[in-house]
Each structure stands twice: as C-alpha cells, then as structure tokens.
N, C-alpha and C positions, 0 to 999 in steps of 0.2 A: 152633535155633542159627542158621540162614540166616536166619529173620526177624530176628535179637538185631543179626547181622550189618548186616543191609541198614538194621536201625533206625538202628543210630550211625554208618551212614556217612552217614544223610539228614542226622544230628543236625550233623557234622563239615562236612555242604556248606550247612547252614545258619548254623551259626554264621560258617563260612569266609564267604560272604556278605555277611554285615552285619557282620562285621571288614573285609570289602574297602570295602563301600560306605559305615560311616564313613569312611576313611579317606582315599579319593577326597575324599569330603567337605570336609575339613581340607587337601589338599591345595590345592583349590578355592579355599580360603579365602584359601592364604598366597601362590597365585598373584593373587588380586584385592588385596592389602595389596600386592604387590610392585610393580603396576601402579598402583597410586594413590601410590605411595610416589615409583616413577620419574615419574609426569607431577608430582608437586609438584615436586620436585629440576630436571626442565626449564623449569618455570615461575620455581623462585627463581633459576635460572640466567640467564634472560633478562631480570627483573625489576632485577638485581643489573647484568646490561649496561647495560641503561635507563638507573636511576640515576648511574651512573657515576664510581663511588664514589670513585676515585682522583682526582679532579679537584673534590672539594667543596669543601677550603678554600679555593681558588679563584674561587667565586660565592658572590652575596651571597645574603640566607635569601629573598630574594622568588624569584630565578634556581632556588634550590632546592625551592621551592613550585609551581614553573611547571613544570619536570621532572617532580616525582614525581605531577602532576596530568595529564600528560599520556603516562607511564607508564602510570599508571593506564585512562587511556580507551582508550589504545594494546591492551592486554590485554583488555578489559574488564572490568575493574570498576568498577563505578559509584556 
C-alpha cells in the first residue's frame, strides 16, 4: 500500500510537470506575439507621423513620392 502510495504521487508530480512546463511554454509564446505585435503598432505609429497624412491633399503626387521615400530611408527600409 505505501509503494501504490508513493507510485501515484510520482505519477501526480509528473504529470503536474509537464502540465506546468507546457504551459509556461504557450505563455512564452503569447508573450513574444504581444511584443512583436507592440513594436509593429510603434513602427505604424511613427510611419503614419512621417507620412503625414492630414496634409495630403495639399501636395502634389511628386511632393508625396518624396515623403514616403524618405520615410522609408528614415526607418529603414530599403
């Protein structure tokens, strides 16, 4: 009876286990999606100042060729 004992509790600290360390796992995950999710949202945010969108109809398409060209290098992308 003490061994029956001692077996299902290993069996209880093992499953316990690898229900915690999936889990850590997936938490892992939806902390790295939450940080890639905030630097995109910071990047469309300063992209979107760049632009500067409330003052388009304003210039003409060459003036707005010149902007988002220079947005763009401002940032980096190339």
């Amino acid at each position: 009876m003490k061994n029956l004992k001692k077996f299902l509790i290993c069996i209880i600290i093992i499953f316990s286990s690898i229900g915690i360390y999936k889990i850590s796992g997936k938490v892992n995950i939806l902390r790295t999606e939450s940080h890639k999710n905030k630097a995109i949202n910071d990047y469309a945010k300063k992209l979107k100042g760049c632009f500067d969108l409330e003052n388009k109809n304003q210039r003409r398409i060459n003036e707005s060729l010149d902007l988002i060209e220079y947005c763009m290098n401002e940032f980096g992308i190339d």
